[in-house]
C-alpha positions in Angstrom: 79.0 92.3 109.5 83.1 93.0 109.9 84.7 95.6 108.6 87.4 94.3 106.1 89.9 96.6 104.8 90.7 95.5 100.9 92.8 96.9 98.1 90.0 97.7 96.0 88.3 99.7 99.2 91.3 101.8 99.0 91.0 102.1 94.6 87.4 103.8 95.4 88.4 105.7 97.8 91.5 106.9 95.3 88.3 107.9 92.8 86.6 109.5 95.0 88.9 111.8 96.1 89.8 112.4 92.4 86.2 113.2 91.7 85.9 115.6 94.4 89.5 117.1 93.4 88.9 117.4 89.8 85.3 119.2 90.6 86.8 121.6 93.5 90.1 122.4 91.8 89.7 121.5 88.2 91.9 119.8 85.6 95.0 121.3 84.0 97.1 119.2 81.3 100.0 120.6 80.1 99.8 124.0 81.5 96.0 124.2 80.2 93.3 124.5 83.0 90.2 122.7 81.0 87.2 124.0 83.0 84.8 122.7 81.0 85.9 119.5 80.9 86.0 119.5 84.9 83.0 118.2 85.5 82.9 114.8 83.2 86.0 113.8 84.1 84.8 114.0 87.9 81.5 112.1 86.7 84.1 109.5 84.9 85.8 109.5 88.4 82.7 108.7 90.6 81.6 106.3 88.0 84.8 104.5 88.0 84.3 104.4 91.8 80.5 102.7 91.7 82.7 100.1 89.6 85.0 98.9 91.4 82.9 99.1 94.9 80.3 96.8 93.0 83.9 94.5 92.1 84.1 94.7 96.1 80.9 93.5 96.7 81.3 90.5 94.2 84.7 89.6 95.6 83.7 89.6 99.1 80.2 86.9 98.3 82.4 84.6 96.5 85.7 84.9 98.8 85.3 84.5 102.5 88.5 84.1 103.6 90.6 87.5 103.8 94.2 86.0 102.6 92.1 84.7 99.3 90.1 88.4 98.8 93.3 90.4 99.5 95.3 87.7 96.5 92.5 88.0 94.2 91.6 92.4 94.5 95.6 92.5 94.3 95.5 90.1 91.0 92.5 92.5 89.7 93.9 95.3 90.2 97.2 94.3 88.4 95.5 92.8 86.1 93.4 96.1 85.1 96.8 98.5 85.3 98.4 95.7 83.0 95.2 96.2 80.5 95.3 100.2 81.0 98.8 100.4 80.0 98.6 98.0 76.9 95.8 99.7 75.5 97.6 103.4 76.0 
């Protein structure tokens, strides 16, 4: 098996080192450190990671050729920060 480098192998590493972060260091919005709320959001994080790595997986069955996975994980990922930002 090859190692392929892909965007969305980057987006789980991104929530993965958010998880750990917001477990070691905790969260502060707007000046207030939420310590109780660490935890979940670090959960959220890893969970969020699972996610997309399973998207990964999918991705890489249905396209073979790397041009084609890089096109469509780009599209995704747009696609999801487009959705994200409409619903905020």
């Amino acid at each position: 098996m090859k190692l392929r480098i892909t965007p969305l192998n980057f987006a789980s590493a991104f929530f993965l080192f958010v998880a750990v972060y917001s477990w070691i260091f905790g969260v502060t919005i707007s000046g207030l450190h939420l310590s109780v709320i660490s935890a979940s959001i670090g959960w959220i994080f890893l969970l969020f990671a699972i996610v997309v790595s399973f998207m990964d997986i999918l991705f890489r069955n249905f396209f073979t050729d790397i041009k084609k996975l890089w096109l469509i994980e780009l599209s995704f990922i747009t696609l999801a920060a487009i959705i994200f930002l409409l619903l905020k």
